[in-house]
mmCIF file of the N, C-alpha and C atoms, coordinates in Angstrom:
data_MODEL
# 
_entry.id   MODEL 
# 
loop_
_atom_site.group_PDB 
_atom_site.id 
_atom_site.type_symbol 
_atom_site.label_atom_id 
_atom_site.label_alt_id 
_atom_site.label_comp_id 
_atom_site.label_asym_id 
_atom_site.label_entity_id 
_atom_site.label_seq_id 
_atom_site.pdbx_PDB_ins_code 
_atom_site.Cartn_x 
_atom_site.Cartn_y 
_atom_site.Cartn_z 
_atom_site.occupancy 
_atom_site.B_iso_or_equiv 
_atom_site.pdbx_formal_charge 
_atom_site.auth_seq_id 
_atom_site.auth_comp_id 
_atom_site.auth_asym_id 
_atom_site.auth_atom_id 
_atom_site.pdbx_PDB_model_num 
ATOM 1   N N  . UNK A 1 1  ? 0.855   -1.173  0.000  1.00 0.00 ? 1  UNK A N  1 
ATOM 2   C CA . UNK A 1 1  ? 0.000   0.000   0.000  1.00 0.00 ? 1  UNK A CA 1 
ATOM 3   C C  . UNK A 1 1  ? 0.898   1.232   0.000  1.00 0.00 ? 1  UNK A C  1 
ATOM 4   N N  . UNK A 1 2  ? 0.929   2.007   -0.987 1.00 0.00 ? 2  UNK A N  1 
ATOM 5   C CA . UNK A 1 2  ? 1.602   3.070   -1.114 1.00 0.00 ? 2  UNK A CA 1 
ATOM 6   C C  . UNK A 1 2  ? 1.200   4.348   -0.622 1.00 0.00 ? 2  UNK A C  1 
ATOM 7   N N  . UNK A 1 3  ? 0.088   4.515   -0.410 1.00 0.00 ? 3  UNK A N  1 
ATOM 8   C CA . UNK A 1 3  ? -0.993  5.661   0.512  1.00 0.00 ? 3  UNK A CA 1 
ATOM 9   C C  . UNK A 1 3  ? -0.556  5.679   1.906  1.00 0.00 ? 3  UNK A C  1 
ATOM 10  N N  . UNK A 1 4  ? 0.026   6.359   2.694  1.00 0.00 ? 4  UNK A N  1 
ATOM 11  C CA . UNK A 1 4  ? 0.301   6.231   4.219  1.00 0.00 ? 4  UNK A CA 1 
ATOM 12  C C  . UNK A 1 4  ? -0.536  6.900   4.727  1.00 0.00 ? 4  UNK A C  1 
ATOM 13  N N  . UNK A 1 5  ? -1.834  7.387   4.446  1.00 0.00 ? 5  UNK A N  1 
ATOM 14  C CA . UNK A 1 5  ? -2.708  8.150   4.873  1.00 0.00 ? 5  UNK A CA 1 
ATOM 15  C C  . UNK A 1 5  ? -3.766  7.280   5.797  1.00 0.00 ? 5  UNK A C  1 
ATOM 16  N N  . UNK A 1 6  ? -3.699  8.035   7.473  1.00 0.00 ? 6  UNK A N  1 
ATOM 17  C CA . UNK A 1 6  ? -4.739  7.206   8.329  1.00 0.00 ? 6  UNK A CA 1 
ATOM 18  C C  . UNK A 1 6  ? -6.157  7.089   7.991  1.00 0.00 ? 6  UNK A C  1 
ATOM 19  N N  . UNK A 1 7  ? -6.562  8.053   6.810  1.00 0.00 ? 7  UNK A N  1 
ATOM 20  C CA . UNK A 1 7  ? -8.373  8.017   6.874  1.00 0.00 ? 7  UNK A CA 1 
ATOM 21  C C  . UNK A 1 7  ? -8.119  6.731   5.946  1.00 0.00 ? 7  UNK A C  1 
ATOM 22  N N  . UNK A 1 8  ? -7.571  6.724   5.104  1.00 0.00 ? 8  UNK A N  1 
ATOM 23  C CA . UNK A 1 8  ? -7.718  5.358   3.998  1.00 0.00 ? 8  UNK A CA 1 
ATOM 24  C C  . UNK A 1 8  ? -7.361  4.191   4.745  1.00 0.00 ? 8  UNK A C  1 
ATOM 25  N N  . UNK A 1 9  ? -6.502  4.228   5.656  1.00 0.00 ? 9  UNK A N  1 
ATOM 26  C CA . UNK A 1 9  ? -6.524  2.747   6.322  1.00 0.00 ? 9  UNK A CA 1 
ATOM 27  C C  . UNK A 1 9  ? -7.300  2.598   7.153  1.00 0.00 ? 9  UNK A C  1 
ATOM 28  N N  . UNK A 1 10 ? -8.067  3.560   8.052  1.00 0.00 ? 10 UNK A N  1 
ATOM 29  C CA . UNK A 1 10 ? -9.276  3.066   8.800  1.00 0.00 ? 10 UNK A CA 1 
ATOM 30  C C  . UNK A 1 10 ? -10.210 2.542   7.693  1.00 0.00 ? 10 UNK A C  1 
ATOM 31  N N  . UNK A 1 11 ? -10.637 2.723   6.454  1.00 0.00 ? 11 UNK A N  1 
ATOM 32  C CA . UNK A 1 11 ? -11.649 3.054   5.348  1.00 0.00 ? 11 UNK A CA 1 
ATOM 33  C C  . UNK A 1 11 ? -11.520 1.148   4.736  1.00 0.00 ? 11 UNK A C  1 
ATOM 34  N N  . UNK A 1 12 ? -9.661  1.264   4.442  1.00 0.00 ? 12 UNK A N  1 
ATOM 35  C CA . UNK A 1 12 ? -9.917  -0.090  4.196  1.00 0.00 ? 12 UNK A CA 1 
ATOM 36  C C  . UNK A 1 12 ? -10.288 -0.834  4.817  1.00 0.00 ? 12 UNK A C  1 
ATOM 37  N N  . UNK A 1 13 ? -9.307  -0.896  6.681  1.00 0.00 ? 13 UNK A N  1 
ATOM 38  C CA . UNK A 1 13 ? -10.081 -2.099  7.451  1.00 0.00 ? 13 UNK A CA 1 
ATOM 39  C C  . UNK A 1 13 ? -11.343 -2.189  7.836  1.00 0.00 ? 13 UNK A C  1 
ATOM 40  N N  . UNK A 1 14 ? -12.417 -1.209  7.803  1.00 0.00 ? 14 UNK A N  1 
ATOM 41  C CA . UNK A 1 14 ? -13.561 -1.431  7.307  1.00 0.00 ? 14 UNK A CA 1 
ATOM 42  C C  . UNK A 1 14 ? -14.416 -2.097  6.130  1.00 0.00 ? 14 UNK A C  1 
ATOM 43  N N  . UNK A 1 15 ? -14.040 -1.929  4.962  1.00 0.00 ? 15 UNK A N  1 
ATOM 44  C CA . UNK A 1 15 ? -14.439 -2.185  3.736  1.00 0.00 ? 15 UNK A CA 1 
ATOM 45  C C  . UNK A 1 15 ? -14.027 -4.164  4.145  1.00 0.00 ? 15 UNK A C  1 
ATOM 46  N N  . UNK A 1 16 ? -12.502 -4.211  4.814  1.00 0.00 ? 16 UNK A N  1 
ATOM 47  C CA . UNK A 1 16 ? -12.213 -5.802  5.061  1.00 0.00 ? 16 UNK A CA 1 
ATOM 48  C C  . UNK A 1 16 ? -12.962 -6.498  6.198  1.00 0.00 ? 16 UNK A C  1 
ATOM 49  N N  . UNK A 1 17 ? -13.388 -5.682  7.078  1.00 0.00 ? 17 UNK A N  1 
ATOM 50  C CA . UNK A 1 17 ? -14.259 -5.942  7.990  1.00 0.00 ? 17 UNK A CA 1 
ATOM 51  C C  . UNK A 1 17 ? -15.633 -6.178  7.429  1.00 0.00 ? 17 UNK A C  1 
ATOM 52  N N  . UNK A 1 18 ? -15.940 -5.209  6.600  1.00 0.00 ? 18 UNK A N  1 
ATOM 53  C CA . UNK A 1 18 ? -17.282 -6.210  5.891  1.00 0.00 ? 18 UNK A CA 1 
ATOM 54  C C  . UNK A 1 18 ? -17.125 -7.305  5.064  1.00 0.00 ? 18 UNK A C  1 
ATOM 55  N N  . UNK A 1 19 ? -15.978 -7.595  4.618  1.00 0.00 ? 19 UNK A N  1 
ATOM 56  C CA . UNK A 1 19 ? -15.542 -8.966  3.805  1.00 0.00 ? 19 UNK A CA 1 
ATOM 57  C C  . UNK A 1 19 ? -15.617 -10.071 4.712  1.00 0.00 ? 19 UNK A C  1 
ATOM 58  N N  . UNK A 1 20 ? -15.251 -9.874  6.081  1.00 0.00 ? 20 UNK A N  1 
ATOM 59  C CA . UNK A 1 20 ? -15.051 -10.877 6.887  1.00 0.00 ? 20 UNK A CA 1 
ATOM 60  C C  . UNK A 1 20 ? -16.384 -10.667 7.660  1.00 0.00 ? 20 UNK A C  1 
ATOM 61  N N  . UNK A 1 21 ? -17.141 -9.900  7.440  1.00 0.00 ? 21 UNK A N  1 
ATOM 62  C CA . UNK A 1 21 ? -18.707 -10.166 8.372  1.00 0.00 ? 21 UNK A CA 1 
ATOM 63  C C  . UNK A 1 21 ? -19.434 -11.005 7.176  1.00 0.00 ? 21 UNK A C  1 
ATOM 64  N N  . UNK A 1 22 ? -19.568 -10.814 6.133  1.00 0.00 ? 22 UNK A N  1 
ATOM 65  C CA . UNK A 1 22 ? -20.448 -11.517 5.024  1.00 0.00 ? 22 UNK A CA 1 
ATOM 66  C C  . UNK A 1 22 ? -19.461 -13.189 5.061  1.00 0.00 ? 22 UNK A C  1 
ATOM 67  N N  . UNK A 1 23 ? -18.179 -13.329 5.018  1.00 0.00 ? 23 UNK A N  1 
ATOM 68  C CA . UNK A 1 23 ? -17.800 -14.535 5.036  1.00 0.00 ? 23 UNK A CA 1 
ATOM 69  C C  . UNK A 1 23 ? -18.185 -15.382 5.691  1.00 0.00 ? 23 UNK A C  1 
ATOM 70  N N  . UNK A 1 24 ? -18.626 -14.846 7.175  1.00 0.00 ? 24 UNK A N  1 
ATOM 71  C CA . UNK A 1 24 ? -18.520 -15.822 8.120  1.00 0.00 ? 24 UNK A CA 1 
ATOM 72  C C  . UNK A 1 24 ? -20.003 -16.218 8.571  1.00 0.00 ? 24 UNK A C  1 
ATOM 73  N N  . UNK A 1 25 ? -20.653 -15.062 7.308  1.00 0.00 ? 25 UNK A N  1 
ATOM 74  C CA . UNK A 1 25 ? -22.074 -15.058 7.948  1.00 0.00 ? 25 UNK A CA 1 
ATOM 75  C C  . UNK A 1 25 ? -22.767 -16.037 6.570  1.00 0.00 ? 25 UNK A C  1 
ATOM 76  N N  . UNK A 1 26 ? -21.818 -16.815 5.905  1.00 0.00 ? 26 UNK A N  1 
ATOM 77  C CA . UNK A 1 26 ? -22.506 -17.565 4.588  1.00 0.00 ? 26 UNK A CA 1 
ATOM 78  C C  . UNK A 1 26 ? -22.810 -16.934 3.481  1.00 0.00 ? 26 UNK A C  1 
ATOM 79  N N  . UNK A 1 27 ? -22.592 -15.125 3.623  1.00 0.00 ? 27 UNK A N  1 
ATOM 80  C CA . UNK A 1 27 ? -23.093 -14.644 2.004  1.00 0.00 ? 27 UNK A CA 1 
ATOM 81  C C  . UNK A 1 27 ? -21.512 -14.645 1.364  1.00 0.00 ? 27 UNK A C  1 
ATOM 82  N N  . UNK A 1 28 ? -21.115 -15.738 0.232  1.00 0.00 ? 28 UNK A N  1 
ATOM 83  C CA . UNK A 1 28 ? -19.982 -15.591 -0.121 1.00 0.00 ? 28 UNK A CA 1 
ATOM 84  C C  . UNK A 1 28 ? -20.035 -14.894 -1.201 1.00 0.00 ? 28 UNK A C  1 
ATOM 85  N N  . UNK A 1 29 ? -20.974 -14.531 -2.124 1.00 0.00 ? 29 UNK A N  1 
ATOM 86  C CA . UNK A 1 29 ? -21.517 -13.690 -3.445 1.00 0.00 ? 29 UNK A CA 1 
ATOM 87  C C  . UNK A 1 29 ? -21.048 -12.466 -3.070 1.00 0.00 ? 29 UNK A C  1 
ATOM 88  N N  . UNK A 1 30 ? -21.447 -11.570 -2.016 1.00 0.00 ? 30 UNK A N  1 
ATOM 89  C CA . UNK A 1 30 ? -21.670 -10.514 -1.346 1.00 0.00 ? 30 UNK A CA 1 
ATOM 90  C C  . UNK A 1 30 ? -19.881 -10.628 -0.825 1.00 0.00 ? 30 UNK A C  1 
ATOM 91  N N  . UNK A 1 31 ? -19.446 -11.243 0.033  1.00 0.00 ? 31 UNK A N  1 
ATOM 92  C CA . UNK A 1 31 ? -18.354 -11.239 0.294  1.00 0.00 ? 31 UNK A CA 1 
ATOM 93  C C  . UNK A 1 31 ? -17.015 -11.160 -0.770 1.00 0.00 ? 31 UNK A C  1 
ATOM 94  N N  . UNK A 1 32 ? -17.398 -11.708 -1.799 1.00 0.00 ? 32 UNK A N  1 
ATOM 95  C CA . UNK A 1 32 ? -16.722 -11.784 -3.034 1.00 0.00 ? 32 UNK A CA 1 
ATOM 96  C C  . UNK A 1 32 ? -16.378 -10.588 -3.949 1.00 0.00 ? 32 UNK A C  1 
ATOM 97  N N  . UNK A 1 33 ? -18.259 -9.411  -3.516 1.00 0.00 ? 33 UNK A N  1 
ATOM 98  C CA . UNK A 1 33 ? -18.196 -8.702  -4.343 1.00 0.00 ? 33 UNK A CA 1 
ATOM 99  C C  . UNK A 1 33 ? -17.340 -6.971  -3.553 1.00 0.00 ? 33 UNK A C  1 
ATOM 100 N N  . UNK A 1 34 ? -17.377 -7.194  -2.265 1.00 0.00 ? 34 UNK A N  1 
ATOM 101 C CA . UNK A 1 34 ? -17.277 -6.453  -1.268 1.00 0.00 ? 34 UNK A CA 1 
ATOM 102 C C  . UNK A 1 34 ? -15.567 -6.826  -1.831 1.00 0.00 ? 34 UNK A C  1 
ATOM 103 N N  . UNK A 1 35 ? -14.842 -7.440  -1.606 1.00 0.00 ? 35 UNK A N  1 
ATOM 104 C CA . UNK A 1 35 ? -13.457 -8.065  -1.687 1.00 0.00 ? 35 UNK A CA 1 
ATOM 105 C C  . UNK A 1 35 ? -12.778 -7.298  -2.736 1.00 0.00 ? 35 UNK A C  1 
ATOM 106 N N  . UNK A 1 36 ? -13.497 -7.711  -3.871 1.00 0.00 ? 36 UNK A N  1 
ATOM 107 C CA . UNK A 1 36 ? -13.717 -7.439  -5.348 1.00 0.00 ? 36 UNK A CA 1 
ATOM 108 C C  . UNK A 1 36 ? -13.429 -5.733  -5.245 1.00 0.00 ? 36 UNK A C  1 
ATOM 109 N N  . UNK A 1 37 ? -14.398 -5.231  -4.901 1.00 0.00 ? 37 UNK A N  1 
ATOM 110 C CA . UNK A 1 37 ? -14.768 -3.518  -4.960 1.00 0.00 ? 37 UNK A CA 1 
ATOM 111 C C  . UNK A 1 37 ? -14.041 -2.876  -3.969 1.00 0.00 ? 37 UNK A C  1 
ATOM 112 N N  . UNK A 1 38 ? -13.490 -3.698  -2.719 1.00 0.00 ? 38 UNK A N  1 
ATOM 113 C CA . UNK A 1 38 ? -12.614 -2.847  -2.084 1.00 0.00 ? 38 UNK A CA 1 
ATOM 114 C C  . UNK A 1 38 ? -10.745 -2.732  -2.399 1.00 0.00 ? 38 UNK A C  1 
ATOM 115 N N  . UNK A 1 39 ? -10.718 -4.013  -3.097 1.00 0.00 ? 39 UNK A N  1 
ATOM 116 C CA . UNK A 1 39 ? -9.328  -4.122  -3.597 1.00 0.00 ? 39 UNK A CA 1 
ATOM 117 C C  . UNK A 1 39 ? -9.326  -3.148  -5.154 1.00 0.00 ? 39 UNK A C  1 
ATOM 118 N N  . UNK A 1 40 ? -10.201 -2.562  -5.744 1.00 0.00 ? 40 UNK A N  1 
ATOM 119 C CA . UNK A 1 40 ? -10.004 -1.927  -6.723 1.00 0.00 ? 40 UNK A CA 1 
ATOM 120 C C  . UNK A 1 40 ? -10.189 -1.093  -6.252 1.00 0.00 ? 40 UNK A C  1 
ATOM 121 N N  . UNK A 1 41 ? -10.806 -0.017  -5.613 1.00 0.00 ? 41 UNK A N  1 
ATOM 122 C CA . UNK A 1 41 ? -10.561 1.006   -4.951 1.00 0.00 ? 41 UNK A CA 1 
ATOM 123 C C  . UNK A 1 41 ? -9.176  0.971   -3.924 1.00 0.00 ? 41 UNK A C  1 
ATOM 124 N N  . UNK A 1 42 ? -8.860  0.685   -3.787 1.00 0.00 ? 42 UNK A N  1 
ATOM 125 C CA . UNK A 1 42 ? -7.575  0.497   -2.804 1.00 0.00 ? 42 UNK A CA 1 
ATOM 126 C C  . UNK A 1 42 ? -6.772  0.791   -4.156 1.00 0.00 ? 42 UNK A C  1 
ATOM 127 N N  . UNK A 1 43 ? -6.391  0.071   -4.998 1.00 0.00 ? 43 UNK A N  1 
ATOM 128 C CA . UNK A 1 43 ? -5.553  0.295   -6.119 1.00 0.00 ? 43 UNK A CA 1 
ATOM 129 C C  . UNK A 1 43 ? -5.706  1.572   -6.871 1.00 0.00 ? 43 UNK A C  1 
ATOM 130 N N  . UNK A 1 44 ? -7.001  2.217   -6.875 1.00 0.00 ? 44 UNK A N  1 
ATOM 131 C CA . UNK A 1 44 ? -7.086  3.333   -7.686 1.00 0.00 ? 44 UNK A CA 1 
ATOM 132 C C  . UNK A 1 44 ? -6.569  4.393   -6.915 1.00 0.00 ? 44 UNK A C  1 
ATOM 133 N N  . UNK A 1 45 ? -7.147  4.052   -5.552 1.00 0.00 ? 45 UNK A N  1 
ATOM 134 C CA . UNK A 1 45 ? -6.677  5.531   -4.483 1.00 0.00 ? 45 UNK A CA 1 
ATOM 135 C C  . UNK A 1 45 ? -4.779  5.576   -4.363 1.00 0.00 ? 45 UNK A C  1 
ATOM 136 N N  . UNK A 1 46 ? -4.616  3.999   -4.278 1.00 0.00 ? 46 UNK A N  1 
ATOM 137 C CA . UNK A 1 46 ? -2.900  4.511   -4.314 1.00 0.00 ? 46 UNK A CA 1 
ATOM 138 C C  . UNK A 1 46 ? -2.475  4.465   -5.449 1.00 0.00 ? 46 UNK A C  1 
ATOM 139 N N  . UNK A 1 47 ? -2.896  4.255   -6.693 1.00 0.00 ? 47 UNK A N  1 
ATOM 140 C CA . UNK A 1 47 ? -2.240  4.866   -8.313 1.00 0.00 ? 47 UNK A CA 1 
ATOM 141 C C  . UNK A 1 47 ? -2.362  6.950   -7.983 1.00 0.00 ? 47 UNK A C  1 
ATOM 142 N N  . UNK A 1 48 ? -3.672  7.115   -7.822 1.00 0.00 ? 48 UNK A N  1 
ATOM 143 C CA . UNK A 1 48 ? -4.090  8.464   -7.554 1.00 0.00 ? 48 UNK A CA 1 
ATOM 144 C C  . UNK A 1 48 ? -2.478  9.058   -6.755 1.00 0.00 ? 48 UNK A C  1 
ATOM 145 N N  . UNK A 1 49 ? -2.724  8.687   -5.383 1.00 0.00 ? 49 UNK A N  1 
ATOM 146 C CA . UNK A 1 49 ? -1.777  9.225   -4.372 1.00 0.00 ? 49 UNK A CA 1 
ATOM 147 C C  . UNK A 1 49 ? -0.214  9.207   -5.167 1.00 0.00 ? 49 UNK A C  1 
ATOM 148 N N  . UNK A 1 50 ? -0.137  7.839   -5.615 1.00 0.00 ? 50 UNK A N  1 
ATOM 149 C CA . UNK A 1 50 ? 1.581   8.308   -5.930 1.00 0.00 ? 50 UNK A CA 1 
ATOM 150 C C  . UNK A 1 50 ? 1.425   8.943   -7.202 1.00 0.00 ? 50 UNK A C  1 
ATOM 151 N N  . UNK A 1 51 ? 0.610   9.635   -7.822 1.00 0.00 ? 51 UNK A N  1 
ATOM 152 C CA . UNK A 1 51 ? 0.927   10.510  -8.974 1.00 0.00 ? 51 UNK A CA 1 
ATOM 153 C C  . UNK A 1 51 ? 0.628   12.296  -8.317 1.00 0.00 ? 51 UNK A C  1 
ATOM 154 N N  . UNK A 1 52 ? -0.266  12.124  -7.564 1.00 0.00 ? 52 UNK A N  1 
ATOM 155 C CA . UNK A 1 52 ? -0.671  13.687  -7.062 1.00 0.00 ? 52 UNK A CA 1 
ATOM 156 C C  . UNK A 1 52 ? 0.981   14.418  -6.245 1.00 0.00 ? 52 UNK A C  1 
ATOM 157 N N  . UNK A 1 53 ? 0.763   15.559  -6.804 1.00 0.00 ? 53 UNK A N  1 
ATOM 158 C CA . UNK A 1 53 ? 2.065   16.100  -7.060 1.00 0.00 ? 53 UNK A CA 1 
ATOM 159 C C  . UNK A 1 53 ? 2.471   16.265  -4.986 1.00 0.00 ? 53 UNK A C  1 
ATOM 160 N N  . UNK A 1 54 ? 3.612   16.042  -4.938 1.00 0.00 ? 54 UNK A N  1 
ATOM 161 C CA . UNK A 1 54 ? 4.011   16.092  -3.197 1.00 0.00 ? 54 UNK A CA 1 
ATOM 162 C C  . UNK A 1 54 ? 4.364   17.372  -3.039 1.00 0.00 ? 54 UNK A C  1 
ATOM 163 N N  . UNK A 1 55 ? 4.204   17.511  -1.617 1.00 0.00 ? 55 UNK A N  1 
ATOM 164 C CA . UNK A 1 55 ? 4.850   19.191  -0.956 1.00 0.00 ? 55 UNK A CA 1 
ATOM 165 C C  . UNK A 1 55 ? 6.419   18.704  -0.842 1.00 0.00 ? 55 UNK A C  1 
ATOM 166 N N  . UNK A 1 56 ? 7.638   19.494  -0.519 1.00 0.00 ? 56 UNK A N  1 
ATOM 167 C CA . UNK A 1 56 ? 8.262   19.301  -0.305 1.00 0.00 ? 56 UNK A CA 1 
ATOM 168 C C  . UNK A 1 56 ? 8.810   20.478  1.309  1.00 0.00 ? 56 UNK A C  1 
ATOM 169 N N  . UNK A 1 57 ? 9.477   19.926  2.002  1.00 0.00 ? 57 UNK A N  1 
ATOM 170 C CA . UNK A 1 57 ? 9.804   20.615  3.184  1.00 0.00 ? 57 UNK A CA 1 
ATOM 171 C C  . UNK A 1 57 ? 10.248  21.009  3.243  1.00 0.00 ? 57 UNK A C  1 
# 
């Protein structure tokens, strides 16, 4: 994960926290699609982040 930003990692372990509530609760469709949609957002937000231009100090 190339994003070191705390709102996106609370955001993901949520998004994985609903992967693992639908797993365990038998909806694997739903769990699949949750999995699915949070790992491509995860990838888009850190393509985004390492291109958006940095401050420097």
């Amino acid at each position: 994960m190339m994003c070191d930003n705390l709102f996106f990692k609370i955001v993901w372990v949520i998004v994985y926290g609903i992967t693992a509530y639908f797993t365990f609760t038998d909806k694997m469709m739903m769990a699949m699609y949750w999995m699915a949609g949070g790992m491509f957002a995860q990838a888009l937000v850190d393509i985004i982040y390492h291109f958006w231009p940095k401050k420097k100090c």
